[in-house]
Each structure stands twice: as C-alpha cells, then as structure tokens.
C-alpha positions as CSV (number, residue, x, y, z in Angstrom):
1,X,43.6,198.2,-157.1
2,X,47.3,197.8,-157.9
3,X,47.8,193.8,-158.2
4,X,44.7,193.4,-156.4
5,X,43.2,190.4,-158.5
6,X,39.2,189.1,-158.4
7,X,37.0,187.6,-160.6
8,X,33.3,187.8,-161.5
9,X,31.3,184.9,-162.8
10,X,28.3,185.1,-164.9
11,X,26.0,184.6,-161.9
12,X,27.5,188.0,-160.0
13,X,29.9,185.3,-157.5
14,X,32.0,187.7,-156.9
15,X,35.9,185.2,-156.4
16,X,39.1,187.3,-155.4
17,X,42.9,186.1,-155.1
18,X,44.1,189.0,-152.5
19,X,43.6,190.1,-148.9
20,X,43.5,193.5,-149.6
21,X,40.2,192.6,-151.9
22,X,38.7,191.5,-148.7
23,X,39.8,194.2,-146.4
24,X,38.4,196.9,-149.1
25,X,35.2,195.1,-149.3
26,X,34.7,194.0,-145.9
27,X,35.3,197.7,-144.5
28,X,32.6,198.8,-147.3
29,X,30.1,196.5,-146.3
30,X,30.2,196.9,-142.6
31,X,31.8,200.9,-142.3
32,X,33.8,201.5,-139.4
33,X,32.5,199.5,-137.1
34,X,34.1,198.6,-134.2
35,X,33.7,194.8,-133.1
36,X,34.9,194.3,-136.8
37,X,38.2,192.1,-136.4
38,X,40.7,191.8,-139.2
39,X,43.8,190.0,-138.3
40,X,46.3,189.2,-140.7
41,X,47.9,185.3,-140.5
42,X,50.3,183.1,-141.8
43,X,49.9,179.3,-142.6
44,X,52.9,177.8,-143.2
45,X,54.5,179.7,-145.9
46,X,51.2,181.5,-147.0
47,X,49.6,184.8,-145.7
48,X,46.1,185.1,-145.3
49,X,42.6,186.8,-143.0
50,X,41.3,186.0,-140.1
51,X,38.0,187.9,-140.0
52,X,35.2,188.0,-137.1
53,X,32.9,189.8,-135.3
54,X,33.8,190.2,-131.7
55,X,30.1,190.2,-130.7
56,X,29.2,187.5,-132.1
57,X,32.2,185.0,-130.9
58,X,34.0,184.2,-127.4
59,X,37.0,185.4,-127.6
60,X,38.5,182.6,-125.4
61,X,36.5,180.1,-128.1
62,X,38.2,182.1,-130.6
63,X,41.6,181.1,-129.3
64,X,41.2,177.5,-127.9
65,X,39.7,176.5,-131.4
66,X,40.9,178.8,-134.3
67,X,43.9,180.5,-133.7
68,X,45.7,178.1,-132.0
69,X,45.0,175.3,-134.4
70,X,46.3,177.9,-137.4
71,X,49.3,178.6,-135.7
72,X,50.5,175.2,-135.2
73,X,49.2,174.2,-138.5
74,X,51.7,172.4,-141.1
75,X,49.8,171.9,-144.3
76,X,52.1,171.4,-147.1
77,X,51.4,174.3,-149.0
78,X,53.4,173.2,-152.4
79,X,49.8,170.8,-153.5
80,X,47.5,171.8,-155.3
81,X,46.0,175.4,-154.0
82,X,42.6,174.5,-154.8
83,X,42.6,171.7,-152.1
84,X,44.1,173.6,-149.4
85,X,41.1,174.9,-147.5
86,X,39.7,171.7,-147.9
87,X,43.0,169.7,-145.8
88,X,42.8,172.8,-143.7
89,X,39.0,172.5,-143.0
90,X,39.1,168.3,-142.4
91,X,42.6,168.3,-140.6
92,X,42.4,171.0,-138.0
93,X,38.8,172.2,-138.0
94,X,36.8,169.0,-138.5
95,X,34.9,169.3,-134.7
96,X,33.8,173.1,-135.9
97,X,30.7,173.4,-138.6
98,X,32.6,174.3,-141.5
99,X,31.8,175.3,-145.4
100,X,33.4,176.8,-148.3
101,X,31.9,180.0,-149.3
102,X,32.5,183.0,-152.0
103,X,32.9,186.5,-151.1
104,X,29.4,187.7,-151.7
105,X,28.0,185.2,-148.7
106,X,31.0,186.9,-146.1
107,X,29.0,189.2,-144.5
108,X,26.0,187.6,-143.8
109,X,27.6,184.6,-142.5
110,X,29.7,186.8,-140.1
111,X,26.9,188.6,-138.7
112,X,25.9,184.8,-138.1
113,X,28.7,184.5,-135.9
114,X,31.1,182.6,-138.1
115,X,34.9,183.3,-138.6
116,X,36.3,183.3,-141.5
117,X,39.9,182.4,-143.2
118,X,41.1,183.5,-146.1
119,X,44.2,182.7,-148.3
120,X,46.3,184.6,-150.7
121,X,45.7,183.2,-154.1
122,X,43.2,180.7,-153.4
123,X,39.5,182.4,-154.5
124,X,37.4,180.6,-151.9
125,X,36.9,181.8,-148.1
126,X,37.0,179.3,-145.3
127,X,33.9,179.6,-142.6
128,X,33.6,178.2,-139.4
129,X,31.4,177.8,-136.5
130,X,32.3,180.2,-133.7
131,X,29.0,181.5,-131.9
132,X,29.5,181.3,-128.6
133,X,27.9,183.7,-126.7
134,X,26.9,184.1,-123.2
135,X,23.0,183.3,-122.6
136,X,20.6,182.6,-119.7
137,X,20.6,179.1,-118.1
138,X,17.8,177.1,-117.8
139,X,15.2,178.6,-114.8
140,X,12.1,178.1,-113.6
141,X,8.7,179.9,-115.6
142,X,8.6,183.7,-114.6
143,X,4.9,184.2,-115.7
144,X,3.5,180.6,-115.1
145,X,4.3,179.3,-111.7
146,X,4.9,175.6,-111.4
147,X,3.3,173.9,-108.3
148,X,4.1,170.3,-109.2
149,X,6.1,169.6,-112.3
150,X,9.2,170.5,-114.6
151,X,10.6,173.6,-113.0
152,X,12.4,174.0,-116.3
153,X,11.8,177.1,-118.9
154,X,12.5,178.3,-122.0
155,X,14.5,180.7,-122.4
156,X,16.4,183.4,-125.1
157,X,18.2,181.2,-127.3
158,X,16.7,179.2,-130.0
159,X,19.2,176.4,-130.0
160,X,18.6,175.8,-126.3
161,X,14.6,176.3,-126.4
162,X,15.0,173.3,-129.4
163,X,16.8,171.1,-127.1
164,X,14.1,171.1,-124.0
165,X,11.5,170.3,-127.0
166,X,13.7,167.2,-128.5
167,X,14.7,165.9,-125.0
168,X,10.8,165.1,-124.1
169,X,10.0,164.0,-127.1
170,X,12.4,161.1,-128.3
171,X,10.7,161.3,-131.4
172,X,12.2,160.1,-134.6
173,X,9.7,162.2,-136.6
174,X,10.2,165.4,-134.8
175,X,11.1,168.3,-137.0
176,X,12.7,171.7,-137.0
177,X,12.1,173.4,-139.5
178,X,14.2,177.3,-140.0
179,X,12.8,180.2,-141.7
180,X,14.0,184.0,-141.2
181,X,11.6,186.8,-140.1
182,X,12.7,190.8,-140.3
183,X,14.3,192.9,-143.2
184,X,16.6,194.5,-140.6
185,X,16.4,192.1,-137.7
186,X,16.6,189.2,-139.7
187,X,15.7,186.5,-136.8
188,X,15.8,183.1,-136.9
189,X,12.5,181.3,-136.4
190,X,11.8,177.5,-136.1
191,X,8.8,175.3,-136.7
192,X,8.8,172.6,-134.6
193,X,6.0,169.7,-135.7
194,X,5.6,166.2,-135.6
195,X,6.0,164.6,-139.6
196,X,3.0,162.6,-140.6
197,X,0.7,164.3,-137.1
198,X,0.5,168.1,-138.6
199,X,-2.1,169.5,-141.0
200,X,-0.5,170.1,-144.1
201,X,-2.7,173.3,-144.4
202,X,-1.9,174.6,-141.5
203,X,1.9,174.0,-141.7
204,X,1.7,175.9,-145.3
205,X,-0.3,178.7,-143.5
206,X,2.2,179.4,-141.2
207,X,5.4,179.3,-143.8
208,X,3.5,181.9,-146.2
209,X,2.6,183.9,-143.7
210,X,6.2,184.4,-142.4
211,X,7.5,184.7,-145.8
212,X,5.2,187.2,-146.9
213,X,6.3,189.3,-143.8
214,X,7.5,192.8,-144.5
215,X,8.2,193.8,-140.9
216,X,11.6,195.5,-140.5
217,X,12.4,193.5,-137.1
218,X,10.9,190.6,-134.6
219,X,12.6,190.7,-131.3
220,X,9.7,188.4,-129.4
221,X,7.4,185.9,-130.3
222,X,4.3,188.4,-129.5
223,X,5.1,190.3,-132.6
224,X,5.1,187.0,-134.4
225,X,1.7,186.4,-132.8
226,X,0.4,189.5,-134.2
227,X,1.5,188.7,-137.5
228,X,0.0,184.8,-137.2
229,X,-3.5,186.5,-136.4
230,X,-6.2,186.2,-138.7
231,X,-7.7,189.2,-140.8
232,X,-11.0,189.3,-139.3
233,X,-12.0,190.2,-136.3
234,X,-10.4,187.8,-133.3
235,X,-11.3,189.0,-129.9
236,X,-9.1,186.2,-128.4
237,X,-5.6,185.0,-129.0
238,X,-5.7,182.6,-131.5
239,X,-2.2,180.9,-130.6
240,X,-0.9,179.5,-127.1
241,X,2.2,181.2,-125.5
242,X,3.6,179.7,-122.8
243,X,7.6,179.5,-121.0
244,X,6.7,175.7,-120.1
245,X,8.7,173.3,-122.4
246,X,6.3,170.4,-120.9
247,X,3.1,172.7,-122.2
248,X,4.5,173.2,-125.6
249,X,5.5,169.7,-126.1
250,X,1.9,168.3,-124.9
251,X,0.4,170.7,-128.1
252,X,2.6,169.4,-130.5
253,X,1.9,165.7,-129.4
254,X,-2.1,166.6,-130.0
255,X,-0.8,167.8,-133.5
256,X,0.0,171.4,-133.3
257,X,2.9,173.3,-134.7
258,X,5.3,175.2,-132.0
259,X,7.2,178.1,-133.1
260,X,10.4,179.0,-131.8
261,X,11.5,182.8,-132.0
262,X,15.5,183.0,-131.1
263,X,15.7,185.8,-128.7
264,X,12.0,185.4,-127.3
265,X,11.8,183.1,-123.8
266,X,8.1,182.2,-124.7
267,X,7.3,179.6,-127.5
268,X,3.7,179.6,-129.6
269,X,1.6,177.0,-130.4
270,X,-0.5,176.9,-133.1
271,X,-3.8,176.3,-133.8
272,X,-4.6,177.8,-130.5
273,X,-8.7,176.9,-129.7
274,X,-10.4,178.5,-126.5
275,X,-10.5,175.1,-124.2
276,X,-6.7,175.3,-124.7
277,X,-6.3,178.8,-122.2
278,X,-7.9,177.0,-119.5
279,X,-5.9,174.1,-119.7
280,X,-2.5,173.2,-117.7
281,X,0.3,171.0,-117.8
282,X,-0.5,170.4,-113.8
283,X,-3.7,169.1,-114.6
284,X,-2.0,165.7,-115.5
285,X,0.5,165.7,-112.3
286,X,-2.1,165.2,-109.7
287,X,-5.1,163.4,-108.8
288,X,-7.9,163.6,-111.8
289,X,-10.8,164.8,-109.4
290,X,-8.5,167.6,-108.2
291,X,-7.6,168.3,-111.9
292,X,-11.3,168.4,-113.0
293,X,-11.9,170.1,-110.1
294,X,-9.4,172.9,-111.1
295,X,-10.0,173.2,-114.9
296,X,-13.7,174.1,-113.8
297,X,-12.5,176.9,-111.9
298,X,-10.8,178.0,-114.4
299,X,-13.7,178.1,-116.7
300,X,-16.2,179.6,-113.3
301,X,-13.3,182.5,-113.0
302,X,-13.9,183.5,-116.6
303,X,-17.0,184.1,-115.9
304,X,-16.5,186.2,-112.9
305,X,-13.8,188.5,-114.4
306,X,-16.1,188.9,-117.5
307,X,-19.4,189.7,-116.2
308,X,-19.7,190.2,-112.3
309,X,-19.0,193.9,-112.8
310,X,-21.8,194.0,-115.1
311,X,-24.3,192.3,-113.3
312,X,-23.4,194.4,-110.3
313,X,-24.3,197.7,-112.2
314,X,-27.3,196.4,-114.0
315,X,-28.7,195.0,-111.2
316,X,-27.9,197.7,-108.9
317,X,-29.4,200.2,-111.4
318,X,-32.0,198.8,-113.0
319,X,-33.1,195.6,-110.8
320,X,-33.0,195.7,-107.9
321,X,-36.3,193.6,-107.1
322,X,-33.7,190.6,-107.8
323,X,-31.9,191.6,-104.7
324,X,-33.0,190.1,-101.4
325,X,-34.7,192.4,-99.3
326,X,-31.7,192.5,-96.4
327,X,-28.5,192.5,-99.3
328,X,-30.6,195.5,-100.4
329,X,-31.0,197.5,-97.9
330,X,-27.3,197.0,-96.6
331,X,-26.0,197.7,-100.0
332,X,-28.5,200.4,-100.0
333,X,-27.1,201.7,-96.5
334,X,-23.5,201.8,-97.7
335,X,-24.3,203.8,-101.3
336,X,-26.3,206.9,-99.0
337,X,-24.2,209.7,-99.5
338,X,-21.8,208.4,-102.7
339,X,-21.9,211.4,-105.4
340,X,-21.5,208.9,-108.3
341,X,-23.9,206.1,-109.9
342,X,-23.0,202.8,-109.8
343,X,-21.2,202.7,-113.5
344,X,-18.7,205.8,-112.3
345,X,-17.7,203.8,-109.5
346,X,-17.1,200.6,-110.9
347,X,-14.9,202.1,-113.6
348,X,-13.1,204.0,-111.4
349,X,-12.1,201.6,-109.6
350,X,-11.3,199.4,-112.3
351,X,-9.5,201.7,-114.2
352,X,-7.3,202.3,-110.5
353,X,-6.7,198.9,-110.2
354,X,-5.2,199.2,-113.8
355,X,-3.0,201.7,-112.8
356,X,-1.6,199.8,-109.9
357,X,-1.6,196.8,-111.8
358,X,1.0,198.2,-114.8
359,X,2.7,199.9,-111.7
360,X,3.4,197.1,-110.3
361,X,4.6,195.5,-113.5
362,X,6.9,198.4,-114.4
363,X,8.2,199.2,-111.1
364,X,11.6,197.4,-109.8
365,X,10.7,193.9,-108.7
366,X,12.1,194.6,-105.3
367,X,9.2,197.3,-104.5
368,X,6.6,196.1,-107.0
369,X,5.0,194.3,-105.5
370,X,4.6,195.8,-102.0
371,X,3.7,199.1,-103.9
372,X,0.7,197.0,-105.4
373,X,-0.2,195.7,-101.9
374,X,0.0,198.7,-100.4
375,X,-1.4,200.8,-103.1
376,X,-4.4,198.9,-103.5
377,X,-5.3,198.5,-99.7
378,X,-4.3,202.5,-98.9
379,X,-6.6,203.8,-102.1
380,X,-9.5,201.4,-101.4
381,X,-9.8,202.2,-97.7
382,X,-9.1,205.8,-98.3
383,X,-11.8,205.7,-101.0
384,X,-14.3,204.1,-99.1
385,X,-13.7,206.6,-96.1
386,X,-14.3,209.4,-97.8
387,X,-17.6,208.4,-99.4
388,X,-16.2,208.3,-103.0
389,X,-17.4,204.5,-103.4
390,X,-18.9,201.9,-101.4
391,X,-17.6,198.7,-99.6
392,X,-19.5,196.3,-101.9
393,X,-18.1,197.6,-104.9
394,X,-14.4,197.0,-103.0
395,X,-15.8,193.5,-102.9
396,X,-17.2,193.2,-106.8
397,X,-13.4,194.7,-108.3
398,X,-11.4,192.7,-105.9
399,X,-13.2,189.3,-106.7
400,X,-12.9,190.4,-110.6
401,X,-9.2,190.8,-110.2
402,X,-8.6,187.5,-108.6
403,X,-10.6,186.0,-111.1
404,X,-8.5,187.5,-114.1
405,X,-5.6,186.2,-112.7
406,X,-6.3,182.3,-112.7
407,X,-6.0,182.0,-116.6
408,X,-3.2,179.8,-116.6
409,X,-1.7,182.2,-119.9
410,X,-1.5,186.0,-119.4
411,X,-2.4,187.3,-122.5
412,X,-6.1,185.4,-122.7
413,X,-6.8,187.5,-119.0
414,X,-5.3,190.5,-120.8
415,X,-8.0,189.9,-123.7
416,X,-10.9,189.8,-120.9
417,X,-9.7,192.9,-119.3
418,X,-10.5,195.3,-122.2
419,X,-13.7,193.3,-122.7
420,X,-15.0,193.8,-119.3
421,X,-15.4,197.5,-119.9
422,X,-17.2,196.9,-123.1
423,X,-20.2,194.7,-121.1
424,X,-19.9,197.5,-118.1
425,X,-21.2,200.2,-120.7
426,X,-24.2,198.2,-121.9
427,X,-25.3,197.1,-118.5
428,X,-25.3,200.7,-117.9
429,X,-27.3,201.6,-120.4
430,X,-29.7,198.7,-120.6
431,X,-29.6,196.9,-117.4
432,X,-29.4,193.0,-117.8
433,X,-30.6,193.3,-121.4
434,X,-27.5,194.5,-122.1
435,X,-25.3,191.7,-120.7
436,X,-27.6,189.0,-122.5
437,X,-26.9,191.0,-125.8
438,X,-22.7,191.1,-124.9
439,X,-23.3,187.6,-124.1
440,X,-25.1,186.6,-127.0
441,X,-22.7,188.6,-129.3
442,X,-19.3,186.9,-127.5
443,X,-21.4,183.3,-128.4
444,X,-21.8,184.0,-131.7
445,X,-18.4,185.7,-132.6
446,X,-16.4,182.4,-130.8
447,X,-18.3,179.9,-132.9
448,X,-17.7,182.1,-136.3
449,X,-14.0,182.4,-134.9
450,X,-11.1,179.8,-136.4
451,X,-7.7,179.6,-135.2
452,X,-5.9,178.4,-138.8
453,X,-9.5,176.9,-139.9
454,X,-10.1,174.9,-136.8
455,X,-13.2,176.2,-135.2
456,X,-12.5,178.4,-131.8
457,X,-15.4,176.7,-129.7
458,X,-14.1,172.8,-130.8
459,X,-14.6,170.3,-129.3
460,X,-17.5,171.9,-128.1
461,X,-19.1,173.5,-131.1
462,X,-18.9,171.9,-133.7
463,X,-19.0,168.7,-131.0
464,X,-16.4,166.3,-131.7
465,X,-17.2,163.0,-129.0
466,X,-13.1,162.1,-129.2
467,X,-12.2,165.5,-128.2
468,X,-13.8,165.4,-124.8
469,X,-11.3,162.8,-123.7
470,X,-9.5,165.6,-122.1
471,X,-11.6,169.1,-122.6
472,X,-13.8,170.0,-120.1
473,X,-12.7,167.3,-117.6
474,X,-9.5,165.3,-116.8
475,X,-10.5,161.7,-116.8
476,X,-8.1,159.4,-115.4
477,X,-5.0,157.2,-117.2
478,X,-6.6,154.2,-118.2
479,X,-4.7,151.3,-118.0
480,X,-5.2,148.8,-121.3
481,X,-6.2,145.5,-120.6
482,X,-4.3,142.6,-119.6
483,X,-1.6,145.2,-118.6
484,X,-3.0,145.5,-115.2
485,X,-1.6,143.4,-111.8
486,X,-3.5,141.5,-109.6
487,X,-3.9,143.8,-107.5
488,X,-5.0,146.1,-110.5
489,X,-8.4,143.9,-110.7
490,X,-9.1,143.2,-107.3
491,X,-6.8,139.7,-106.7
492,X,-4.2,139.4,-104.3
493,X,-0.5,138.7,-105.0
C-alpha cells in the first residue's frame, strides 16, 4: 500500500506505522457503517486518528474530554517516539481509563465504547474511556410494588445495577466478578458474591455454564435463567429474579451468587429454593406478627391458585356427598340449564381470563388496565346471563386469580398457571383421586428437585433446625445480651 508500513510479530499482533493502515483496516472490519467516526488530528507537529463510534460515546463527552485536551496539547514531540502515548496518556488523559493496545484489539475495544488515538510512526494505538451513554435513572420496582421500603430499582445498565448492590453492602469482601455471554451479542455479565460466604461449587457451576454457552445473543437476564436451569426436569424456577436491589442484596448476605446482565433491569440470584418465592424484603420492615402473618398467606394462596379449581370440578362431579346439603342445592340451582360439564366451564373461563390477562399486558398502559377491568366484569356477567356458566364458578376463577397474584416474583405464579390445568384434567377424570395423585407427584418431584445441588424443599426437607430462623415464620430481631437498656429488661431509667 504505497509507503504504507506495518509489521507482524510471531504471535499474529498485527503493529502498523501509518494512518492510512488504520483507515483501510478499520473500514474492512466494520463496512460502511455509519456511526463509524474517523477524524484526522494533529499533535503538535505530528498527524494522527481520532477513531470512535458515535453510538457508543457522548458527543459533548467526546469534546469536553478528548478533543479539546488534544488540541491544546504541547508534548515535545522531538523525545523518544516510543514514550509519546505514554506522556500523552498520563499528562492530558490521566482522569479517563486508558491503555495501550495493538491493532488487532481496535475493534472490539471500540464497539466497547472507547476512542482511540493513533500516531504516525509510532506502532501502538492509544484507548480511552468514553462510554457515556444516556440510561434510565434510578425508579421505583415496576413488577414488585414497594409498600414500606427502598423505592429504589435496578435498572438497564450494569455499572449502575453494581453500584445499588456495593452501596448496601459496605463489604470489603464483596466481589464482581465479569464474564461475556453471546457470540453476536456479546454482553457483559457480572457475578456478584461475597469471598469466603459462596460455595465454591456453585460459583464454578455458574462460570462453566456461561462459558460453555453457544447462544448467539442475551438481551435479558431470563434467557440467562434458561440457560442456568438444570437438565432434568424443573417445574419451578430454580433462580430468584427480582428489580429490588434490597432483595438481591439480602440473598447474597445468606450466601448466594447475584448475576447481573447489562441491559436487563432484573437481577438473579442463585441457588434459588422454594421458601425463597414466598419470601419478601417487606417482611423485615414491619411488625414480625404481621410479617408471619403475611408469609403464611403467601404459602395459603399457593394453595388456592393450584388446586381450588380442581377440587371444584372433582367435587362437583364426582362428590358431591361432601357438599352440604344447602351449598348443594344452591350450586345445584345455578348449574340447571348450563350446556357444559363442570371441567368445560372451568377452562373456559380460565383460559378467558388468560386472554385478558396477556391483553392487558400487551395493550398501552394507559388503557390496559381498564380494558382488563372492564373485560373481565362485561364477559363474566354476560356469560353468566346467558347460561354459558354459573355464578359459583365466577367465584372459584376469580379467587384463583387473586391468589396467583400474591407471589411476591412473577415468574413462580406464571409456573403455577400452566400447572393448574394439568391438576384440572385429572380431577376430571378421576375426581379427588386425581388431585391426591397431582399432589403426591408435585411432593415427590420438589424433594428430588436441586437448585445448583441444594435441595428445592430445604430447610424443610431435608430439615435443617438453623434454617428455620427465618423460613416459615419471621421471628423477631433479637437483641444480644447485655446490649439492652433498662428499659429493655423491665427497669426504669
């Protein structure tokens, strides 16, 4: 290429000596792309690159804290050329993140969002720091509402999510730990873990599993989740997504891993066991009875969204001698003239409450929700009108719905959703033999189940006596002793 010069070391480091090198190779790697910026400079006496990506970098940034220093630089280009970029790099960039890099390393570390400079005759390329790029402030959880606590959430960028973490947990021993997921996507993903707290087992578990990942992108952490899930069968999540910064940071003080996806608002926690879904941050912000009190609710609700459908076909169908004599001949009163058993109508009607359900989701949040409202009270009324199902049965999907909805995470509801039609089908074919067998079969699969080789059911199968300290009910902060007041023990001050 004319006087073009570059060199090639034995280990491919590809070292050139011209800016027309870098223009040719820059424009081969990246094609004509548009938010490719080449623009030529001079420091002092010597012409060089500036080279950036436009979408990855502030413009304004780009000016206060590159340009402007370059312009105005004064380096005494008659020293040695080989420590040039490093006086540059100390003198007028030392508040940037900075490092000497070859020519094969360019592109990558400008899709980063670093800017580099380059010098005639001088065979390294000077990076620097310049991702600054607009992103979403701090705001208040979207999909888990905060009654009394931090309103503060995560939210798209990594750097940000890592700051919440580190600023509630002043702990020396906190780590960060990077790794990249995606072929095409390439996204950055962090481990964050206490040193000395984490099981070395697990920790390894999750690094090989995200470096033996082939998928071509990862835009959210649920695609990570997939990934983390283990081979076998796994009817339930096996690790804790949550927006709640406080949440997270509660996990990784009882020893769990949280990982970080830049681009994703909600954060995992792994290992994930079943006591953990019915658990909330709020729990520990109020009084304890009202926090037991609570968490057994939770537990009660599950219960309801899972098999109260059932029970009402099977018993409906095939017991009814467990019916009180009055409940069954009002309940009897309001079936006379419906055209479908009890099974059609119960998954009709759960399978409409589905549709207004994703509706609601997918619609624009201004008319969402009152098209879920409305939907829901227009189609049940209209149904029940018209003799298609009965007013019990508005009852038995309505309490089901509520129920789903007190899982403090989302996606542990979402898992009981698809289950409750499984149990529906057996109660309709065997009556309340059915719903024992779905029951016994859910029993058995969750104490087979491990999340990263910590049983599913722990602390309560196997039983571990420390783990109930804050399981199935919040006991009250003890105070140590001699730490008390008077007052504290019973004396007056």
């Amino acid at each position: 290429m004319g006087n073009d010069k570059s060199t090639k070391t034995e280990d491919n480091t590809l070292h050139v000596q011209s800016k027309k090198l870098v223009q040719s190779y820059l424009h081969q790697v990246f094609g004509d792309t548009e938010d490719l910026i080449i623009v030529t400079i001079w420091i002092g006496r010597s012409e060089g690159l500036l080279c950036y990506l436009n979408t990855m970098t502030s413009n304004d940034f780009m000016m206060e804290n590159i340009i402007k220093p370059i312009t105005v630089s004064d380096v005494d280009w008659d020293d040695n050329p080989s420590e040039l970029l490093g006086v540059l790099r100390y003198k007028y960039f030392g508040g940037l993140t900075s490092e000497i890099i070859c020519l094969n390393d360019l592109p990558n570390k400008l899709i980063a969002g670093y800017a580099a400079v380059f010098i005639n005759n001088i065979q390294e390329i000077l990076i620097l720091d310049a991702k600054k790029l607009d992103e979403r402030s701090v705001e208040e959880p979207t999909t888990q509402t905060v009654v009394r606590g931090p309103k503060e959430g995560f939210n798209e960028s990594a750097q940000t999510n890592m700051s919440l973490i580190r600023r509630r947990l002043l702990n020396e021993k906190l780590r960060f730990e990077k790794h990249t997921v995606g072929t095409q996507s390439g996204t950055s993903v962090y481990l964050a873990y206490i040193e000395g707290g984490i099981d070395f087992e697990v920790l390894q578990k999750v690094r090989a599993r995200l470096n033996k990942s082939k998928t071509p992108s990862l835009f959210d952490s649920g695609s990570l989740e997939e990934i983390l899930r283990p081979r076998t069968l796994a009817l339930f999540p096996t690790a804790y997504s949550s927006e709640r910064p406080d949440a997270i940071c509660a996990l990784i003080l009882e020893n769990r891993m949280a990982i970080i996806v830049n681009g994703s608002p909600f954060v995992l926690a792994v290992p994930a066991v079943m006591n953990d879904f019915f658990k909330s941050p709020e729990d520990h912000y109020q009084w304890f009875a009202f926090g037991t009190f609570s968490r057994l609710l939770r537990y009660i609700s599950f219960l309801f969204s899972m098999f109260i459908p059932s029970l009402y076909v099977a018993v409906s169908t095939f017991h009814q001698e467990l019916i009180p004599t009055v409940l069954l001949t009002s309940i009897a009163a309001q079936r006379e003239g419906i055209p479908f058993p009890a099974v059609i109508e119960i998954v009709i009607m759960e399978i409409t409450f589905e549709i207004l359900r994703e509706a609601g989701t997918r619609m624009p949040r201004v008319v969402g929700q009152a098209i879920s409202i409305v939907g829901a009270l227009v189609l049940g009324q209209a149904a029940v009108e018209a003799g298609i199902i009965s007013n019990i049965l508005v009852i038995v999907v309505a309490l089901t719905a509520i129920s789903g909805f007190v899982a403090p995470v989302y996606t542990f509801g979402a898992n009981v959703r698809l289950l409750r039609f499984g149990v529906i089908m057996l109660a309709s074919l065997f009556g309340l033999y059915g719903v024992i067998l779905f029951a016994c079969f859910l029993l058995i699969h969750l104490v087979k189940m491990e999340s990263f080789g910590y049983p599913y059911l722990s602390p309560f199968a196997p039983f571990i006596k420390s783990g109930h300290k804050d399981a199935l009910f919040r006991w009250p902060l003890s105070v140590p002793d001699g730490q008390g007041s008077k007052e504290d023990k019973g004396g007056r001050t």
